[in-house]
N, C-alpha and C positions, 0 to 999 in steps of 0.2 A: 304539812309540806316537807320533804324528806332534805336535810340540810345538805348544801354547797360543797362543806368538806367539812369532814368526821374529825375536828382536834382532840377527841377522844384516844384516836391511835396516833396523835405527836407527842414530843417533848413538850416539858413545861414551859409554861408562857417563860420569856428572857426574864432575867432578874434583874429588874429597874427599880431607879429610886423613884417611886412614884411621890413621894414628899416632895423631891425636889425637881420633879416636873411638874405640879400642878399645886398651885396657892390657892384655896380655895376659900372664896370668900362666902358671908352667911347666902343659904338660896331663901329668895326673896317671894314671900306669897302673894298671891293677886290682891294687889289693894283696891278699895272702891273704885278708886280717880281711876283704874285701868278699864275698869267695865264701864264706865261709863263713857271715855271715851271711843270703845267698841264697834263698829261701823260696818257687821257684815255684809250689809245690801253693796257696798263700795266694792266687793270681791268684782274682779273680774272673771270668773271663772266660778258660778253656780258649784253647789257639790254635788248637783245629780249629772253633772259633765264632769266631775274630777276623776281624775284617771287612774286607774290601776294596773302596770303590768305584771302579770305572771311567769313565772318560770315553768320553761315545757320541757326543758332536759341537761342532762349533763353531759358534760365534755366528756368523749371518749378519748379524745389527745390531744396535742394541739392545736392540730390542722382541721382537727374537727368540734367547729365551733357550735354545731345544732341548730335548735331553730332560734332565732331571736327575739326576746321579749316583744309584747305587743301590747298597743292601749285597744282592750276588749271589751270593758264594762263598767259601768261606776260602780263603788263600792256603798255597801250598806252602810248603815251608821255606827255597826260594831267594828268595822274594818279600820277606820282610822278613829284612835279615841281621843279621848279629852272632850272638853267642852266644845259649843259653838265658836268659840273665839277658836281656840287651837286646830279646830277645823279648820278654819277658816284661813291660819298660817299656814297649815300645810299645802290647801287650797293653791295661796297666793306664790307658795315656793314652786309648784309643780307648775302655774301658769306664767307665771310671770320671770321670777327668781332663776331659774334654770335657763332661761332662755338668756340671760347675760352671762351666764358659768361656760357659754361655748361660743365663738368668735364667728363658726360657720352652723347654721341647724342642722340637725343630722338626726334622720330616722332613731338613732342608739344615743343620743344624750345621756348620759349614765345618771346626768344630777335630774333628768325627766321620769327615768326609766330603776336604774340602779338601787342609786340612792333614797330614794322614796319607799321602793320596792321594800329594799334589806328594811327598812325602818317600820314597818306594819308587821314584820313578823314575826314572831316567839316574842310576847310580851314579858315574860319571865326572864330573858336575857339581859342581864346589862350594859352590852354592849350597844344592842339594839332600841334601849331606853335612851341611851347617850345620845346614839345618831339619830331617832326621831325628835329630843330636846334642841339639838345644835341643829337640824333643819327647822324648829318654830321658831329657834335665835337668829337665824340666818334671815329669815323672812322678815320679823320683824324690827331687825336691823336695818333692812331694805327697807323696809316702808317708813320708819323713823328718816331714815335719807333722804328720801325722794320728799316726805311731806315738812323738813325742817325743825328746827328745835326747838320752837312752841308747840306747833301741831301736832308733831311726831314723839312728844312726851311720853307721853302712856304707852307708844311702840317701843320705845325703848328700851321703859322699864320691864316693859314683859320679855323683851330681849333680853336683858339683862336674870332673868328669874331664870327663863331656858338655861341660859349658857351658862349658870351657877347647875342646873339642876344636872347638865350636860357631861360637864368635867367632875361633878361627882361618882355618875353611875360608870363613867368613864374609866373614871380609879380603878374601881370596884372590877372594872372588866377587865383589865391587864393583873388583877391580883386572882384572877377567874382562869386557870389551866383548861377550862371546858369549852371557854369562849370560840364561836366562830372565828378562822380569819378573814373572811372577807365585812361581816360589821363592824369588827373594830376597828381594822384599820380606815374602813369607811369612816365610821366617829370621830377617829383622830384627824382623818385630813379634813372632814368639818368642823372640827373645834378649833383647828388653827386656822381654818380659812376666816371663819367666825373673829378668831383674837384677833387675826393681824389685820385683814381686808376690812371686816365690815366696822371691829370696833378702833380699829386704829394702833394695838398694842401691839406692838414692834419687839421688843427686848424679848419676847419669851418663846420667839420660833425657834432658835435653835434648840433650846432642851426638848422641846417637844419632835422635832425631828430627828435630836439622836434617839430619845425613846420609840418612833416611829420605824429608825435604820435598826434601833435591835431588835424589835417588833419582828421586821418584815427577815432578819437574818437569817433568823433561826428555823427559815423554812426554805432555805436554798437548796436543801435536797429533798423536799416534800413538790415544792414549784406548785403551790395551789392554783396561781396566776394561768396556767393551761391546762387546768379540769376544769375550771367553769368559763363563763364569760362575764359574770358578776367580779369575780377575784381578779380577770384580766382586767377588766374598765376600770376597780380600784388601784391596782397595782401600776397601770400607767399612771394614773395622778399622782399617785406617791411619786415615781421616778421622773414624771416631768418637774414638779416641784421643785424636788430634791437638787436635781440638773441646774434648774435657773435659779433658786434659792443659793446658792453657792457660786452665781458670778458674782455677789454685792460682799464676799469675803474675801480675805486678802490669804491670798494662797499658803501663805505658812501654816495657816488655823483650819487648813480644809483637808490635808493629806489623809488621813485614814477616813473618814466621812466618804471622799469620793472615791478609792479606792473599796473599799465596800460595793458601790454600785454596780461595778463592773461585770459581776457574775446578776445579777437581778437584770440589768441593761441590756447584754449579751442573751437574754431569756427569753423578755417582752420587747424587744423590738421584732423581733423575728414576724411577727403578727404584722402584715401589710398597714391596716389600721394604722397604728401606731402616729401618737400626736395628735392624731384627729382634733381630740380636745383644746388643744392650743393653737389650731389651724397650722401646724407644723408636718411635718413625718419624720420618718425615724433617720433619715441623711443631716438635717441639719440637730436635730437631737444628739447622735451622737457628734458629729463637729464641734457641737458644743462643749462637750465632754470633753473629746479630743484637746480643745482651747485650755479647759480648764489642767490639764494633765501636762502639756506643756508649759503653760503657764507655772504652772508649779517647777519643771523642770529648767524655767529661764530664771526664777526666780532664786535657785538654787544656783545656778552657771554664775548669778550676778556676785551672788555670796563670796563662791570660790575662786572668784575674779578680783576680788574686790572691785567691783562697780564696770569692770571690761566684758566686752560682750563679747567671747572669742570663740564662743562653740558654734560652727560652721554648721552642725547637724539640724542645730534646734532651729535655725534660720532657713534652710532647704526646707524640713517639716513645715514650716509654717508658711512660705510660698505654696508648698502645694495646697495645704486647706486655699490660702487666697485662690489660687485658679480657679479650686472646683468650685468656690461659690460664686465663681465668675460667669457660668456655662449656665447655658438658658434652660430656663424653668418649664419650659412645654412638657418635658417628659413627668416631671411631678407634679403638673398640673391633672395630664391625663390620669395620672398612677390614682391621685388623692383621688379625684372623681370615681374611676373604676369600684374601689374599695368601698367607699362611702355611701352610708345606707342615707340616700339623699332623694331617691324615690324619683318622680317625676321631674324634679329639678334638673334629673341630669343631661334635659334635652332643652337646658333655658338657659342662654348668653349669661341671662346676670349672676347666675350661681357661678357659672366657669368665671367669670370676671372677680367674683367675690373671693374664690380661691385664689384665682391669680394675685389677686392684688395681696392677701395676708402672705400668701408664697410667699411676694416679692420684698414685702419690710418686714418678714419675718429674717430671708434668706441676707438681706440686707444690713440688717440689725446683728445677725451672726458675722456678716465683714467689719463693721464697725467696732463691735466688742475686740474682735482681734488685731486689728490694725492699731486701736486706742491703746486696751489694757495689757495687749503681750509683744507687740512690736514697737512701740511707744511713739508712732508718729502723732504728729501734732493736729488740732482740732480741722483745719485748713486741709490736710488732705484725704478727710472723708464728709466736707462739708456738704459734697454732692450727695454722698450717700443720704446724709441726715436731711438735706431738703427732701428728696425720695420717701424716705419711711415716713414724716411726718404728713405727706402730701397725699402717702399711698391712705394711710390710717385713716385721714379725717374725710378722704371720699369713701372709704368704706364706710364712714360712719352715716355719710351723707346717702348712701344707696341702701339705709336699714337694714346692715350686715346686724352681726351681734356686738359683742364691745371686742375691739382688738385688743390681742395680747397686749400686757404691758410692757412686756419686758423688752422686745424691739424700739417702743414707742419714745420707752427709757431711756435708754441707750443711746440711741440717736437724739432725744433733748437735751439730755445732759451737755452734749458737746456740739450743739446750736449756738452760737455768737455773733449770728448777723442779724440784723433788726428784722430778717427776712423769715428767718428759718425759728427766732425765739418766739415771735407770732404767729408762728403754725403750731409749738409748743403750747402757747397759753390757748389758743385757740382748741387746743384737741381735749388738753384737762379740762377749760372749761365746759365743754359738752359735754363729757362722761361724767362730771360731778351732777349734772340735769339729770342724768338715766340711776343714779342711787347707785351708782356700782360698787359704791363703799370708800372709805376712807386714804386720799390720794395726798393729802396736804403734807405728809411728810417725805414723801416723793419731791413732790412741785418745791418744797422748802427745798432739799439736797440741791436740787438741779437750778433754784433761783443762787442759791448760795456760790454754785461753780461759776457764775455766770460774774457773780459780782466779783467773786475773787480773780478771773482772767481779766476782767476788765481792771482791776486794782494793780493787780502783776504787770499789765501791757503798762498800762500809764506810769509805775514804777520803775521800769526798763525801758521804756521809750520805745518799744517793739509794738509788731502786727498782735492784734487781739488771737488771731487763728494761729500764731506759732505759741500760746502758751498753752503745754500740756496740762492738765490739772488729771492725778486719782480722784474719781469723785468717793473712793471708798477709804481715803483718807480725810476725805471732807465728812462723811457719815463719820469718822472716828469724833473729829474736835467738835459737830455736833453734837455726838452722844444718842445719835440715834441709828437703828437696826431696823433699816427696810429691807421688805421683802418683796421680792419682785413677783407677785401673783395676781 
């Protein structure tokens, strides 16, 4: 199968300290106690229905995307290797696992289609070795979740084997100038969706992200993202990540990071698509950005003020983001739908209702970010918002959407403070930890913690709970922990 894009004719892979991006602990062999607790019959998803899509062309530019991957045929038993059991994860990742990686279902699921795909091909690659291990860690991370931590023992440990065996071959592929870019970088956003989502480790997203931002730099004037559509579906996850990975920092530690993105951003958004994946599109993506870019710029005004807020300009900019997200959602409702390889659904109320609704506490979630962390009003006057997105989120969850973003869901908890709005909070985590979506506790910690300290502050000052503002990314500091918001 004739490769994506030729890194034969690029520069050499960037020069990262791969020592000090990956700690790599002993990779762990299948002990007895894992085969015996082994359970293929439990698969939901037989392997003579496991799916495999092919690639039928490449992009001739950007506007011309080709035809789109398709599930055609199941694959022989050469096609995916390993044993029975690793079948069997890859199995449960394509049937099950992929279907929580996207908040709306969509013909093009990249973690259905993509990521599967890249991972069955050129065995000899080790990029491709990494991202078929971190898709068996990923699954059997998931199923360790869902079944608990007696029963889910032995899923574990074999998750834990993968994602040792993962971030090795991993190494090996950024020290590889010959590597693909569209598997590696595949690899890398599964090895960290892997660290931080499924197993819970927080602290080591950002190195793996700036290796990921040099990663992807170094091909700003190559743009492999509009030769294929493999390279685009990876290159959006990278930069929606990237995007909302960088509200939970505090803007002094982010300036060259998010500048970088601006030329990659300015690239792939252009693509209608765009966002799909996080039930987003590309208006509140960059708004996002926009927030973050300002933000950095009010945080510099407060410096050179000492603590005065006198710049007229940055406060105009930031009414207008307010408006636009103020103006109704119909037209990207219809936009998202048009674009969206959603098939038949796109003549059924409850799809359009399922868009509407993540539209709305996605679009929602972007007013409350901005009003909280850049304009610094207090919890009280976006407390409508946050009943909204908590309300919008768990009837999606109740009309079996996919799992909604978190990062709206975030956002909006965090500065929850009525008995009303904190109970739609614990209500929403508590369901998504039922569906194994992976590791939320240090979320749910941050946001129980803001909750206790406005309540501590109000009763300290004698004031309303909702007029005390709280950073919750000053609260991540004195906990010592580094969420990421995916």
């Amino acid at each position: 199968m004739a490769r994506i894009f030729d890194m034969e004719n690029m520069s050499a892979v960037v020069d990262i300290d791969i020592d000090a991006l990956f700690t790599l602990g002993d990779t762990h062999e299948t002990r007895p106690e894992e085969r015996a607790c082994f359970d293929g019959n439990k698969s939901q998803l037989t392997m003579s229905e496991l799916i495999l899509h092919e690639k039928t062309s490449l992009f001739a530019s950007q506007d011309s995307w080709g035809t789109t991957m398709s599930i055609i045929r199941p694959p022989s038993a050469s096609m995916v290797p390993g044993d029975r059991e690793d079948r069997f994860l890859f199995s449960h990742y394509v049937s099950q696992v992929s279907m929580l990686m996207i908040p709306i279902e969509d013909g093009e699921n990249p973690w259905k289609s993509t990521y599967p795909s890249l991972a069955l091909q050129e065995r000899s690659s080790c990029s491709t070795r990494s991202l078929y291990n971190a898709i068996l860690a990923q699954s059997a991370f998931h199923l360790a979740s869902v079944k608990g931590a007696e029963r889910g023992a032995c899923d574990n440990a074999r998750a834990v084997r993968h994602y040792g065996t993962a971030l090795r071959e991993l190494r090996n592929s950024l020290a590889t100038p010959t590597e693909e870019y569209s598997s590696v970088l595949a690899a890398l956003m599964t090895v960290i969706f892997v660290e931080t989502v499924s197993q819970g480790q927080y602290r080591a997203w950002r190195h793996h992200f700036r290796g990921a931002m040099g990663f992807v730099s170094q091909y700003l004037s190559q743009k492999p993202w509009s030769l294929s559509r493999d390279a685009w579906n990876i290159t959006q996850s990278f930069v929606l990540d990237m995007v909302l990975a960088y509200t939970a920092v505090h803007p002094s530690t982010t300036t060259d990071h998010i500048s970088k993105l601006s030329g990659i951003l300015g690239n792939v958004t252009r693509e209608p698509r765009f966002g799909f994946t996080i039930g987003g599109n590309a208006r509140l993506i960059n708004t996002i950005y926009r927030i973050l870019l300002l933000e950095e710029q009010f945080s510099a005004a407060r410096y050179l003020q000492h603590g005065q807020l006198a710049n007229e300009d940055l406060h105009t900019q930031a009414e207008e983001i307010v408006q636009e997200l103020r103006i109704s959602l119909e037209d990207d409702v219809d936009l998202y739908i048009k674009h969206q390889e959603i098939g038949s659904l796109k003549t059924l109320p409850r799809a359009r209702l399922l868009v509407k609704l993540h539209l709305q506490l996605f679009n929602k979630g972007v007013l409350i970010y901005l009003l909280r962390m850049v304009l610094r009003h207090p919890p009280a006057a976006v407390a409508d918002y946050v009943g909204e997105v908590l309300t919008d989120a768990i009837v999606f969850l109740d009309m079996n959407g996919g799992e909604p973003s978190i990062w709206p869901v975030f956002v909006a908890a965090v500065e929850a403070y009525t008995p009303e709005s904190q109970a739609l909070a614990d209500h929403f985590f508590d369901e998504s930890k039922t569906r194994g979506t992976g590791t939320r506790e240090e979320m749910r910690s941050v946001i129980r913690q803001v909750w206790a300290d406005r309540e501590r502050l109000s009763a300290e000052r004698q004031c309303s709970v909702g007029g005390i503002a709280i950073d919750w990314r000053e609260v991540t500091k004195k906990m010592d922990v580094d969420i990421l918001l995916l």
